[in-house]
Structures are given as C-alpha cells and as structure tokens.
C-alpha positions as CSV (number, residue, x, y, z in Angstrom):
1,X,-78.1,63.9,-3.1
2,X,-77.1,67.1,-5.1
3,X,-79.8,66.1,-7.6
4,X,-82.2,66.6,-5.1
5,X,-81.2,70.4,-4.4
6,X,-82.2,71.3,-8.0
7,X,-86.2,72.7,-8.7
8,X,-88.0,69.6,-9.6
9,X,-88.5,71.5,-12.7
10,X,-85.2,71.1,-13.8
11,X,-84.5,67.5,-12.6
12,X,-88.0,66.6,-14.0
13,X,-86.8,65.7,-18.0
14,X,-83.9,63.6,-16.2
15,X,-85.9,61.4,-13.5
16,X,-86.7,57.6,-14.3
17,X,-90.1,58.5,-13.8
18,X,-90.4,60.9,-17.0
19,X,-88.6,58.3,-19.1
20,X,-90.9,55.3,-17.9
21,X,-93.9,57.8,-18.5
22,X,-92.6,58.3,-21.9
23,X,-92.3,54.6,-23.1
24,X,-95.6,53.5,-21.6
25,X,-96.7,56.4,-24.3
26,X,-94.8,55.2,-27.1
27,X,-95.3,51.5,-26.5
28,X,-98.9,52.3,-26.0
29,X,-100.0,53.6,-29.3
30,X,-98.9,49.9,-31.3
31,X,-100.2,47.7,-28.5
32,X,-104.0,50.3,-28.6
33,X,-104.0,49.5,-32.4
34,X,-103.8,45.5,-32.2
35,X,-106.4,45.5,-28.9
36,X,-108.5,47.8,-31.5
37,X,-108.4,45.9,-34.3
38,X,-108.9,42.5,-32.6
39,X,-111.9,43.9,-30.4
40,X,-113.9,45.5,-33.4
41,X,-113.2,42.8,-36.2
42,X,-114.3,39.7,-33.3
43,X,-117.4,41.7,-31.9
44,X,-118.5,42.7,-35.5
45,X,-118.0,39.3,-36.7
46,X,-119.9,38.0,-33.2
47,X,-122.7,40.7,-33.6
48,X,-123.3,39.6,-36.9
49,X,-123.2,35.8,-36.9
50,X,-125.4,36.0,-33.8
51,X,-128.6,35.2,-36.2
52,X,-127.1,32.1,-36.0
53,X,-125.5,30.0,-32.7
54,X,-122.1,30.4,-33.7
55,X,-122.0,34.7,-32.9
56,X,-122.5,33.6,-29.1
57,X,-118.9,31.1,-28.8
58,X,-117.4,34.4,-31.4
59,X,-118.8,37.0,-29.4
60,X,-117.6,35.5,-25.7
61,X,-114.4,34.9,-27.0
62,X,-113.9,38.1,-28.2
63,X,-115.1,39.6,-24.6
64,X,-112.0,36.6,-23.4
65,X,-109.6,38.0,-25.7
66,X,-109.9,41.6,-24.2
67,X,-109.8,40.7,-20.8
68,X,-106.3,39.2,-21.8
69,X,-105.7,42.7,-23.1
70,X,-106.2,43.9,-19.9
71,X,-104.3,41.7,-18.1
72,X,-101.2,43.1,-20.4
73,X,-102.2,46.9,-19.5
74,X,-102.5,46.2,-15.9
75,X,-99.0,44.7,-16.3
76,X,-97.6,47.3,-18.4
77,X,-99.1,50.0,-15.6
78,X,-98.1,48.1,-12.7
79,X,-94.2,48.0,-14.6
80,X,-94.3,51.5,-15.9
81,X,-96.2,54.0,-14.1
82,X,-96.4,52.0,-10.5
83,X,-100.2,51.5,-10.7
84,X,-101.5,48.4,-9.3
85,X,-104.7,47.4,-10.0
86,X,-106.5,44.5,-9.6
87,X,-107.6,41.8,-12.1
88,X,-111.5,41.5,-11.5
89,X,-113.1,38.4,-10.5
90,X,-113.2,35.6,-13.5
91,X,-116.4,35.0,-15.2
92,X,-117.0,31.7,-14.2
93,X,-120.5,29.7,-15.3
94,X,-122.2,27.7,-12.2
95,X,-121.6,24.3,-13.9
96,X,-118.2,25.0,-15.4
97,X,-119.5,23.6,-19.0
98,X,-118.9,25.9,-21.8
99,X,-121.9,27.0,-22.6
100,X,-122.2,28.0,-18.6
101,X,-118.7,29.7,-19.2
102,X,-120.1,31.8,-22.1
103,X,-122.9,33.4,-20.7
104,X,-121.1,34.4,-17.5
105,X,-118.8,36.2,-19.8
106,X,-121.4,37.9,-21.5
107,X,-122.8,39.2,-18.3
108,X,-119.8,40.3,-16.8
109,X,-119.8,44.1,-16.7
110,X,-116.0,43.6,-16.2
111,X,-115.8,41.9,-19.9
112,X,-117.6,44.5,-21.4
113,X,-115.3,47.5,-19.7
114,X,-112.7,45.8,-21.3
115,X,-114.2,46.1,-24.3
116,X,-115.1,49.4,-24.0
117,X,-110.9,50.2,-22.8
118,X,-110.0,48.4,-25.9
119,X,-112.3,50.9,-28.4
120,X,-111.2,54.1,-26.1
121,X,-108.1,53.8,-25.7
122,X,-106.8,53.4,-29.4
123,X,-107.9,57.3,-30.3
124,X,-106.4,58.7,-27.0
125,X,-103.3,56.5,-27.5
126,X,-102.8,58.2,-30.8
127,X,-103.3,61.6,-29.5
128,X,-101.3,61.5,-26.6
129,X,-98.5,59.5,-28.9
130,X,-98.5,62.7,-31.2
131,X,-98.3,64.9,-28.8
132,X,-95.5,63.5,-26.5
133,X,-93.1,62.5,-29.7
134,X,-93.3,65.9,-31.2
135,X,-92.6,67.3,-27.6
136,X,-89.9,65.0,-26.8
137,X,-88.7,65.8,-30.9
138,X,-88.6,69.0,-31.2
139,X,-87.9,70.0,-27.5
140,X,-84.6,67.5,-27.7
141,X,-83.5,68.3,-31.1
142,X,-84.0,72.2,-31.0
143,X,-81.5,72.1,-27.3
144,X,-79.1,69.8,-28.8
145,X,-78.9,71.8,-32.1
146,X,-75.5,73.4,-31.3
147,X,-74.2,69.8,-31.1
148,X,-75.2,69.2,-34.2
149,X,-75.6,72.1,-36.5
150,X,-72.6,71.2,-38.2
151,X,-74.5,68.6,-40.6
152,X,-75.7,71.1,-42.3
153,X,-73.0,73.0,-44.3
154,X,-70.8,69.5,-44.3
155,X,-73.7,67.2,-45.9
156,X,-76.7,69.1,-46.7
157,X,-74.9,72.0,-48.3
158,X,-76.8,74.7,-46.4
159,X,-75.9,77.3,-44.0
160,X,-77.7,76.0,-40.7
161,X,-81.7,74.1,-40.2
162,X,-83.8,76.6,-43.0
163,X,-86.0,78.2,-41.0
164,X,-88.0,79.6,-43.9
165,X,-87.3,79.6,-47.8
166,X,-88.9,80.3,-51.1
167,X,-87.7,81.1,-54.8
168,X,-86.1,84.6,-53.8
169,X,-85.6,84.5,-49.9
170,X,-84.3,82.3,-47.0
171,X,-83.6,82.4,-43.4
172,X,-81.1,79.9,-41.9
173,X,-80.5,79.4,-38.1
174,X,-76.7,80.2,-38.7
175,X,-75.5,82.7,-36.6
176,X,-74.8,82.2,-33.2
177,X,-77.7,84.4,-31.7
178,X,-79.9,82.5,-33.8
179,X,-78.0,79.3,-32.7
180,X,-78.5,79.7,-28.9
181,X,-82.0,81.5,-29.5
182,X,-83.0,77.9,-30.9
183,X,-81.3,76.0,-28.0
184,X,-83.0,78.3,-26.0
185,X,-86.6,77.2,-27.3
186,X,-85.9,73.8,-27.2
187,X,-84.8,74.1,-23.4
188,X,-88.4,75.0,-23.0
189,X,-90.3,72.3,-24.6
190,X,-87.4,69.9,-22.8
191,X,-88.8,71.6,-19.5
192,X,-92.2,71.7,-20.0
193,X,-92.4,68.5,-21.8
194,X,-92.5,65.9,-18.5
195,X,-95.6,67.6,-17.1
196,X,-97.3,67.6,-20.1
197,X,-96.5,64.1,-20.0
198,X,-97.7,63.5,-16.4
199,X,-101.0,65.0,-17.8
200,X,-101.5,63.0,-20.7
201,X,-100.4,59.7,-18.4
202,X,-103.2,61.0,-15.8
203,X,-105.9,60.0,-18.2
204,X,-104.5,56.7,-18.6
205,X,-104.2,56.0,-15.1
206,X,-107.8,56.8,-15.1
207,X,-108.7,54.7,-17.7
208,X,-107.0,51.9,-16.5
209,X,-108.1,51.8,-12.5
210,X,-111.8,52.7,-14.1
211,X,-112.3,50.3,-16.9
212,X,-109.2,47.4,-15.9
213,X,-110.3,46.8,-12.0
214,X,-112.7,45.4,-10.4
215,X,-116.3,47.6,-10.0
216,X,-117.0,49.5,-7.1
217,X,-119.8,46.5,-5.7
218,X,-117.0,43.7,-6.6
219,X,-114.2,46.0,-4.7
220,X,-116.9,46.3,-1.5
221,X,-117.7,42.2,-1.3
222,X,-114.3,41.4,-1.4
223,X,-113.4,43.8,1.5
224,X,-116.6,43.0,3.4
225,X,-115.6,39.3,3.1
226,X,-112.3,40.1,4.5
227,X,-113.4,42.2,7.3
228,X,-116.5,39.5,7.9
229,X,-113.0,36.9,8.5
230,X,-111.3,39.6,10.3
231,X,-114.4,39.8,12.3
232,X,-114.7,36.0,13.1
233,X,-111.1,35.4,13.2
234,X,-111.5,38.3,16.3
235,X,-114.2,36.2,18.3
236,X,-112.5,33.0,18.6
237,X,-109.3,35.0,19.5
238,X,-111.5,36.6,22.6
239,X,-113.4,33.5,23.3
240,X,-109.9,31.2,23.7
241,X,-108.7,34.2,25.7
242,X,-112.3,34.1,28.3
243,X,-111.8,30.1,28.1
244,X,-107.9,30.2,29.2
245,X,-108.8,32.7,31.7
246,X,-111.7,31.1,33.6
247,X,-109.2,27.7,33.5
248,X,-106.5,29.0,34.3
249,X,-107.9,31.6,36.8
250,X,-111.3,31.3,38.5
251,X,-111.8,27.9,37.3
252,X,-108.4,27.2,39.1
253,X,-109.4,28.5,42.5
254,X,-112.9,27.3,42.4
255,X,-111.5,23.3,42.7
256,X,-108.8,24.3,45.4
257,X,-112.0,26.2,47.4
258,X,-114.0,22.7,47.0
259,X,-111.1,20.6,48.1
260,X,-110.5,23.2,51.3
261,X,-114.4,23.3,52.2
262,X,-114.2,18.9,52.1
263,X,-111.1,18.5,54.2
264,X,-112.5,21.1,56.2
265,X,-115.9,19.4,56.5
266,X,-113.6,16.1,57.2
267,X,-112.0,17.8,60.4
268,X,-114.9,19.5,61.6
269,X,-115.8,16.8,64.2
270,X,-112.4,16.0,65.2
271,X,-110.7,19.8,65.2
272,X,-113.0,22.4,64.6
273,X,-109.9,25.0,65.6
274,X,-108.2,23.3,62.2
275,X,-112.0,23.3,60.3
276,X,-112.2,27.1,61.2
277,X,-108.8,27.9,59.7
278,X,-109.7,26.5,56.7
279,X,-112.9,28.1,56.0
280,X,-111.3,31.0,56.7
281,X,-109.0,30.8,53.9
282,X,-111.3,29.4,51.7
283,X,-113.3,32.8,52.4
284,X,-110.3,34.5,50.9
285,X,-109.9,32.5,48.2
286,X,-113.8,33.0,47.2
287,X,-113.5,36.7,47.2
288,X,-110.2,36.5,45.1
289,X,-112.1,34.5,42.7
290,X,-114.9,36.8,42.8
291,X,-112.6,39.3,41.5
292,X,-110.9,37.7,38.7
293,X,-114.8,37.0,37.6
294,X,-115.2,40.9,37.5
295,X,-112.2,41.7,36.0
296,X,-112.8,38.6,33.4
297,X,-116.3,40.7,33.0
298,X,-115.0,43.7,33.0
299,X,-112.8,42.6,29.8
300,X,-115.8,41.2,28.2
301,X,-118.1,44.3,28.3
302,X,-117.9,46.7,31.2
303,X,-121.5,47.3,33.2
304,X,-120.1,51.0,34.0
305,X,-120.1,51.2,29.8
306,X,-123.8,50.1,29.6
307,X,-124.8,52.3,32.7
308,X,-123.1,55.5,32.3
309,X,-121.4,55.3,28.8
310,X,-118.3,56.6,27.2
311,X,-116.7,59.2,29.7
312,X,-117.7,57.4,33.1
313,X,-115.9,54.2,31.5
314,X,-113.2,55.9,29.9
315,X,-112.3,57.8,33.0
316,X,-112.3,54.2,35.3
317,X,-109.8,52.5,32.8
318,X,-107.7,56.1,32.8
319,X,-107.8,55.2,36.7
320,X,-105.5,52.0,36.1
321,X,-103.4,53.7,34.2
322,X,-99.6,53.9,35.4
323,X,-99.6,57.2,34.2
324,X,-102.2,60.6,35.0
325,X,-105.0,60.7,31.8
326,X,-106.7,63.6,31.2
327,X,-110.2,62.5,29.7
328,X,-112.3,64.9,27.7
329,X,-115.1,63.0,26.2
330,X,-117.6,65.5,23.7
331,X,-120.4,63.8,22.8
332,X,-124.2,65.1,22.0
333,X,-125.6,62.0,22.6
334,X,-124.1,58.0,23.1
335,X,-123.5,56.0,19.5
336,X,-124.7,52.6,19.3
337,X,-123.8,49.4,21.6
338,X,-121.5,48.0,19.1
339,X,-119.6,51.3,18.6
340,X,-119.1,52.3,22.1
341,X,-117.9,48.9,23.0
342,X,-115.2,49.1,20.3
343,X,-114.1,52.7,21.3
344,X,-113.8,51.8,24.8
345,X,-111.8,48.5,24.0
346,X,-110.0,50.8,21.5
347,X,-108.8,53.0,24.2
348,X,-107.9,50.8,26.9
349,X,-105.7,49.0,24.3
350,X,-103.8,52.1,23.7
351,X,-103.6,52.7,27.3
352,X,-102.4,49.8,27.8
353,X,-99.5,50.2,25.3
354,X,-99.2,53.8,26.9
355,X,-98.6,51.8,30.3
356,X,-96.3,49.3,29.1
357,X,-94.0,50.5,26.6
358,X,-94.5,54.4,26.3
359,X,-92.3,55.7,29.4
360,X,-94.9,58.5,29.7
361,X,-94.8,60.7,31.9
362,X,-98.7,62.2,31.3
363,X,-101.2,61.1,28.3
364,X,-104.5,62.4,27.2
365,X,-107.6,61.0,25.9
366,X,-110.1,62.9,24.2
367,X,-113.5,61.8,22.4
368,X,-115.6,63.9,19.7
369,X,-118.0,63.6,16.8
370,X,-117.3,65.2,13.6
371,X,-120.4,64.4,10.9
372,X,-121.5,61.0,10.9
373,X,-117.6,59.6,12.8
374,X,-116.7,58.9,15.9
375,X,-113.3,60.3,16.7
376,X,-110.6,59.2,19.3
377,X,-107.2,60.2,19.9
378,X,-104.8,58.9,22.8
379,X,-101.8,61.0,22.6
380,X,-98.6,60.3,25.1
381,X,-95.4,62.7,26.0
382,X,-93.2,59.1,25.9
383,X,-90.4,57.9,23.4
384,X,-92.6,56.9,20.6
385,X,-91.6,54.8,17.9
386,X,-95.0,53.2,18.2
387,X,-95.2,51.2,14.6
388,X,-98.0,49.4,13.8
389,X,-96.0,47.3,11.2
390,X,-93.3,46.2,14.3
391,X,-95.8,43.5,16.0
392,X,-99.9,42.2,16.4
393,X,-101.1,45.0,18.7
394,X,-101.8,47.9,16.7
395,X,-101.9,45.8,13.8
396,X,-104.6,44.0,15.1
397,X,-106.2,46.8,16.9
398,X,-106.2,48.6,13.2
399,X,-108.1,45.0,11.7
400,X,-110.6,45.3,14.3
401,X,-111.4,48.9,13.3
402,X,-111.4,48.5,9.8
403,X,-114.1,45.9,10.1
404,X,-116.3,48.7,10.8
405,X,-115.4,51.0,8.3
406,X,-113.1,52.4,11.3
407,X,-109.2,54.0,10.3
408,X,-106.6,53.6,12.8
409,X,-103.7,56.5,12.1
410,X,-100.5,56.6,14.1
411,X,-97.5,59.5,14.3
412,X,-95.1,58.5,16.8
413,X,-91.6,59.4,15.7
414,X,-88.4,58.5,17.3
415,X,-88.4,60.5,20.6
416,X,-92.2,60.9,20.8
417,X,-94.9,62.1,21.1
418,X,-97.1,59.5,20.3
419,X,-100.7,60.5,18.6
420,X,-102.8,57.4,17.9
421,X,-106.1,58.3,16.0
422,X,-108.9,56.2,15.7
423,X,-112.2,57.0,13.5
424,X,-114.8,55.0,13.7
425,X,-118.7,56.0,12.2
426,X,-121.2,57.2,14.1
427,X,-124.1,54.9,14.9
428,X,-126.6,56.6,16.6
C-alpha cells in the first residue's frame, strides 16, 4: 500500500506494467524481422510465379503464413500489454476444396492487413527498439554509475567513464560532483523513460486492434447476430410467460366458470335458490378473469401507451408502485412504436426492482432526448447494491437494450442511491 502513496511518476520505472511494456519492445524487433522477411520473400516469389498457376497456391500461402503471424502478436499483446483482440473470421472457400480455400484467402481483406502489419511493423519495431534500449541504457547505467564507477581505475586504468578526450585534453566523471551530477541525469531518463515507452507501445496497440482484428463490417455482423439471438431468445421467453399465464390463470378460471354455469343449468329446474347462487359466483369469477386478461394485456403492450404515450403510461405504472414516483417525462415529440414499448417495459422493470428489493422510501423517473437517444433514468433513495452481474434481471434487461443499440448503466453503491440509466436511440 505505501507504493501506492508515491507520484506515479516515481513508481512508474518500478511497475510490472513498464517492464512488460519493455519486453514486448525488445522481443518485438526479432519476431518484426522474421514476419518481414517471410512476408516479402513468399509474396515476391508468389507475385512473380503468378504468370504461371503455381504463384496463386505460393501467394495464398503466404497470406496463411501471416495470419499465423498474427495469431502470435495477438498472443503476445493479449500476454504483455493486456490487449485482447479478436482473431477475424477464417477464410473459408464454399466447397472446402483447395482451390475454394485459396481464393477465399486471397479475398480476405483480413489476409491482406496482415500482410500489410507484417511490412509495417518491422521499421517501427526497429525504431521504437532503438529508442527504448538506449533509454533504458543510458537512463539505468548513468543512475547506477556510483555503484559501479569503481571499474574504471581497477580494470580500465582510467580515472572515472571519459567523458571527452583527445591527444592533449580529457575530462573524466571522477569527482564526486561530477559523480552524482551523472546519477542525477540518469535519474531523469529512468523517469521519463516509462512514458516514453507507453507512447511508443500506443502505436502498437494501434497497429495491432487496426490491422490484427476483425473489420469494422465483420465486428457489426457478429454483434448483429448476437443481438438478432438475444432478440429471439427474448420472444420465446415472453411468449412461454403469456402461455403459462393464460393456463395457469384465465385459462384456469374459464373451465371452473363452465363447470359452475353446467351444474348450475343442472339444478335450475329442481333449486333455482341453489342455480342462482351459482351464477352468482360464476359472475365473480368472470370479472376476475376479465382482469387477469387486462393485466395479461397490459404486460403485453399497454392501450394507455398507444393512446396517450410515454408520460400518461409511465405515470399509471408509477401508480402501482409501493413507493411515491415523481415522473418528469420531456419529450418534443413520441419515438417510434418499437422504442416506446421498450422504454416503458424498461421502466416498469426497474420499478419493479425499486418495489421489491430497494427499501425506498421515494424514487424518481425522468425521460429526455439528447441528439438522436432516448434517455431514461430511474433513480431510488434505497440501499443499493443493485449489480447487474449478481442475477438475470438487469442482466437481461441490459441484453434487451443492447439489441437496439440501447446502453444500460448502473451506480448503486453499498448504502444507495441507486441511479439506473438507460439510452436507447431515437426513432422518430
């Protein structure tokens, strides 16, 4: 813990981080030279045999071989600097055959950034090589020289590290001013050396999410595809709930009313007193029925939502709440269907968490547009310790917004307040 009390400018040469930084450097400059040398002799030797067939098989596998380099620098970044990125998508032909295999790999934009890392990086790895070991050098060496200025007059036969020197004249670092003005130096370069590091380790990280990852069009499939499952996954969730609430519920009391109104028809002749009863309670039963099947339609899409919109709809489900909602609801006009619905189900899901597990005494609901998104935020004056990680509710509630293009951002410490934001974009 005392470490952490010093300026980060002084702990910065001594952190893991700086060291990891500096051998994803050093090991970087032999591993740039190999992926160099391979990429240019096999795409030379491709581009020129490709008067005949054999460039094409040459040239592919030379597209191969760098995407293997890649896989190793992803690793290497993943290991050293904590970058993940992902592998792009394989080039894979449409009948597997080889020859399928080989043009999918020469039309893969992903192959071809490899390439392009594998020319790149080989220059930049030598720069940023030369700069960090003469940093590290001289900054290391120049602090330490007290330590080791000794060397000199036992085994070189000189005063101290010769400074300057020529057939008449020579200046020695001997004296101890000159001794601790050197240290003094070095302490610099030993300080300023890690963020000149970071810097130089920037570009890679650039170079590596750019060129190593998957493309901006192959990064939005994949997460359409996975919001598109989200999305499905989502409607049979809601249509087992409606189907296990019209069994279970109106379903339920719809065969107990028909059994009622046929014993009551039975007894009708023989005691009507009896008959009369029983209608009577079947009466009841029909108007509690009636009522789950608004409440079951309420769930399903609201009629005060399609009627009056966002704040007359917000304000009836802040009306169930166990605790008083204030609703403020800003809008210059109403978004589209499929955007309201969400908010609204978005809301009453947090107030519904606000009623259950919050211990709130008041909570607040407000509703704005800033640009082209849709903003809600449900705040609460309860315990907090909301935590979408902790179970499926906000978890889930987060899925459903992110299949939109929605964010779902939560800060409920230990103690409360709760503040759960949800952005969604605006669909006019």
């Amino acid at each position: 813990m005392a470490s952490h009390r010093l300026p980060a400018a002084v702990r910065a040469p001594l952190e893991g981080r700086t060291w990891r930084e500096l051998g994803y450097v050093l090991t970087g400059l032999p591993l740039s030279v190999v992926y160099f040398c391979f990429a240019v002799a096999l795409v030379s030797a491709g581009a020129g045999l490709l008067v005949t067939f054999l460039g094409i098989p040459v040239l592919a596998g030379a597209l191969a071989l760098c995407r293997g380099f890649g896989a190793v620098e992803r690793a290497r970044a993943r290991g050293m600097l904590g970058l993940d990125v992902r592998a792009p998508l394989p080039a894979r032909g449409r009948t597997g055959g080889a020859l399928s295999w080989m043009g999918a790999t020469l039309k893969s934009g992903a192959s071809w950034r490899h390439l392009l890392y594998a020319l790149l990086h080989m220059p930049w790895a030598v720069f940023s090589f030369s700069v960090a070991v003469a940093l590290w050098g001289w900054g290391w060496g120049l602090f330490t020289y007290p330590l080791w200025q000794w060397v000199f007059p036992m085994y070189a036969g000189q005063a101290g590290l010769q400074l300057y020197g020529d057939d008449t004249h020579s200046l020695y670092l001997d004296s101890a001013f000159e001794i601790a003005f050197t240290s003094a130096v070095g302490l610099v370069f030993v300080l300023v050396g890690p963020w000149v590091l970071r810097g130089l380790v920037a570009v890679d990280r650039l170079m590596v999410s750019g060129l190593l990852g998957p493309s901006r069009l192959a990064s939005r499939v994949t997460e359409l595809e996975s919001d598109r499952g989200v999305v499905v996954d989502t409607a049979a969730a809601d249509l087992r709930r409606i189907e296990r609430d019209l069994h279970d519920g109106a379903q339920a009391r719809l065969v107990a009313l028909a059994m009622d109104l046929g014993l009551a028809k039975d007894r009708l002749a023989t005691d009507p007193q009896a008959a009369a009863t029983m209608v009577d309670e079947a009466h009841g039963e029909v108007k509690l029925a009636l009522q789950e099947l608004r409440d079951l339609a309420r769930g399903i899409h609201p009629a005060v939502l399609t009627d009056r919109g966002l704040d007359a709809a917000l304000s009836a489900v802040s009306a169930r709440c166990t605790v008083p909602v204030s609703v403020v609801v800003d809008l210059p006009a109403r978004p589209a269907a499929a955007i309201e619905g969400i908010a609204y189900f978005t809301v009453s899901e947090l107030l519904q968490n606000v009623s259950k597990h919050a211990r709130a005494r008041r909570a607040w609901v407000d509703v704005w547009r800033t640009d082209d998104r849709l903003m809600l935020q449900v705040r609460d004056d309860g315990v907090g310790g909301a935590d979408p990680a902790a179970g499926r509710g906000l978890a889930g509630l987060a899925d459903r917004l992110d299949a939109v293009d929605g964010v779902l951002a939560v800060d409920s410490p230990s103690g409360g307040p709760t503040t759960v934001t949800a952005e969604l974009p605006w669909r006019a």
